[in-house]
Each structure stands twice: as structure tokens, then as C-alpha cells.
C-alpha atoms as one frame of an Amber mdcrd trajectory, in Angstrom:
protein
 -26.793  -7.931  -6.173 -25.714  -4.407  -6.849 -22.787  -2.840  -5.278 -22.089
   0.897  -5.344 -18.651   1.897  -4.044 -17.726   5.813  -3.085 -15.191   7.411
  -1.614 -11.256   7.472  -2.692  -9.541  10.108  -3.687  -6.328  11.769  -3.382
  -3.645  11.696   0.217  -0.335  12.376   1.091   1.576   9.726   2.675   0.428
   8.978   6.195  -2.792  10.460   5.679  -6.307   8.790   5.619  -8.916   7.421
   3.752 -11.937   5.787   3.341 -13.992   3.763   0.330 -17.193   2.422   1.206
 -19.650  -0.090  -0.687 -23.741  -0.220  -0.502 -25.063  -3.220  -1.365 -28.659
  -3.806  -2.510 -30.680  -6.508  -4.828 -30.853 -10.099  -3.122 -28.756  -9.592
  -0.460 -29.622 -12.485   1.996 -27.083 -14.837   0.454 -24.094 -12.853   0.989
 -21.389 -14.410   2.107 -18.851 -12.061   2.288 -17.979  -9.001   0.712 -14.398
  -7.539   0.275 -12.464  -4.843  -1.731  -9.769  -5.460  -4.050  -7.506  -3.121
  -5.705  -5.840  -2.839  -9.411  -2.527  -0.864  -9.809  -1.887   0.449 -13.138
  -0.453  -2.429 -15.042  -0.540  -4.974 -12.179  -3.456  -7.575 -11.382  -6.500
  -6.667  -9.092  -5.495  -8.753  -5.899  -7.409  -9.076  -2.322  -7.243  -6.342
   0.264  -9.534  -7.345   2.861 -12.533  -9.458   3.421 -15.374  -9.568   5.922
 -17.393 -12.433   6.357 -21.343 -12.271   7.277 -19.906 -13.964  10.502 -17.512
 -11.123  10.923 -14.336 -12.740  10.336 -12.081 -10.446   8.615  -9.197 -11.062
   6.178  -6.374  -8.575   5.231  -3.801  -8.403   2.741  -0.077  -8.748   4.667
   0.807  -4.998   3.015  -2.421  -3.604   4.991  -2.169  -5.456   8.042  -2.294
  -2.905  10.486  -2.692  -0.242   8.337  -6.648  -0.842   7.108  -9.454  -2.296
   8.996 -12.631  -3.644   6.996 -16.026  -3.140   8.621 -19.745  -3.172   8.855
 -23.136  -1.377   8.879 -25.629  -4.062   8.718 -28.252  -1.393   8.992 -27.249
   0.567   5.833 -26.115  -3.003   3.943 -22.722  -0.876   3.795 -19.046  -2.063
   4.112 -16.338   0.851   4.945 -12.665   0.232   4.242 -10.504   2.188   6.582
  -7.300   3.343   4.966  -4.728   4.751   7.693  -1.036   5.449   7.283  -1.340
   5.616   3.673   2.082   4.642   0.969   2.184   6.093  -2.376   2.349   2.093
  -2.899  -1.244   1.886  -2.290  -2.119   3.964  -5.130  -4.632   1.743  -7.118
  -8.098   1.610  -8.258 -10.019  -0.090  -5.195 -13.008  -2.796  -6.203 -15.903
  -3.682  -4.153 -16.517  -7.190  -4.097 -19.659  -9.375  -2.676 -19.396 -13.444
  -2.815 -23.006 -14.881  -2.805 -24.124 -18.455  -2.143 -26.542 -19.897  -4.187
 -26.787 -23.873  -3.562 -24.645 -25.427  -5.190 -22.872 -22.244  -6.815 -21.363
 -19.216  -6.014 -21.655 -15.903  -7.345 -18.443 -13.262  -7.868 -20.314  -9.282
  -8.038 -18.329  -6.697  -8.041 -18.772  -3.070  -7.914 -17.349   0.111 -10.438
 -13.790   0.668  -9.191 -12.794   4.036  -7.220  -9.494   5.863  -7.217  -6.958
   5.868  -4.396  -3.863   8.064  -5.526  -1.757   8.154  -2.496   1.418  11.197
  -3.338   4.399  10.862  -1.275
């Protein structure tokens, strides 16, 4: 599995902003795929998760704020940023969680920057 992320950039606070992932390789066994995000000097922690059932998981400091979802046709998985805080400033990972029997399989994509000014 291969994941290419885009998207990122620079906001002001309250603006907008979206990172998306492509994945490709053996993508059958995906289970769900997610994006995480790295502050500078802090640890890469969960932002939100999609399931291939469409469940969805968010972070509490997103709720309401970022909305994870879908294009099955493109293998593609958009993270909507709204009402952005200069606290979400961070380097944003795409991640993909694949099932293979008995094991499971952590990919993860190159990270892209999300610099939110205030």
C-alpha cells in the first residue's frame, strides 16, 4: 500500500482547509485509513478515522470542526479542515490500517504542512 497525501498549506484563523490521501498498491484489505498530525516537538496523535464501513472517528479538539470522508472511486480520503486555530498548526499524516490474517499492517503516507496564523 502506497499513500500519497496533498494539500495543506497556510490559513488564518477561521479559515479552511483541506489534505487529501490517494491510496494505491493492495488496497482490498484496508481497513481503515485516517490522518494524524505531529506538532513541532509534540507526538503525532489521531485526528480522525474512517472505517471501510464508514464509521468515522474524530479527535475531541476537531469535533465539529473537521469531517473525514470518502471517494471510493478515486481510492481517495479528504480531510475537511473548517474553523481553523493556530493550535492546529502541525504536520498532518495519512494513515491506512490493513488486515492481513492474523496481522495488521500500520502504512503511512509523507506528512503535509498545516500552518494555521492567528
Amino acid at each position: 500500500v502506497q499513500l500519497q497525501a496533498s494539500g495543506g498549506g497556510l490559513a488564518q484563523a477561521g479559515g479552511s482547509l483541506r489534505v487529501s490521501c490517494v491510496a494505491s498498491g493492495v488496497i482490498s484489505s484496508i481497513s481503515s485509513m485516517g490522518w494524524y498530525r505531529q506538532p513541532p516537538g509534540m507526538q503525532r496523535d489521531l485526528v480522525a478515522v474512517i472505517t471501510r464501513g464508514g464509521s468515522t472517528n474524530y479527535a475531541d479538539s476537531v469535533k465539529g470542526r473537521f469531517s473525514i470522508f470518502r471517494d471510493n472511486a478515486r481510492n481517495t480520503v479528504n480531510l475537511q479542515m473548517n474553523s481553523l486555530k493556530p493550535e492546529d498548526t502541525a504536520v498532518y499524516y495519512c494513515n491506512a490500517v490493513q488486515d492481513a490474517g492474523s496481522k495488521t499492517y500500520n502504512y503511512w503516507g509523507h506528512g503535509t504542512k498545516v500552518t494555521v496564523s492567528s
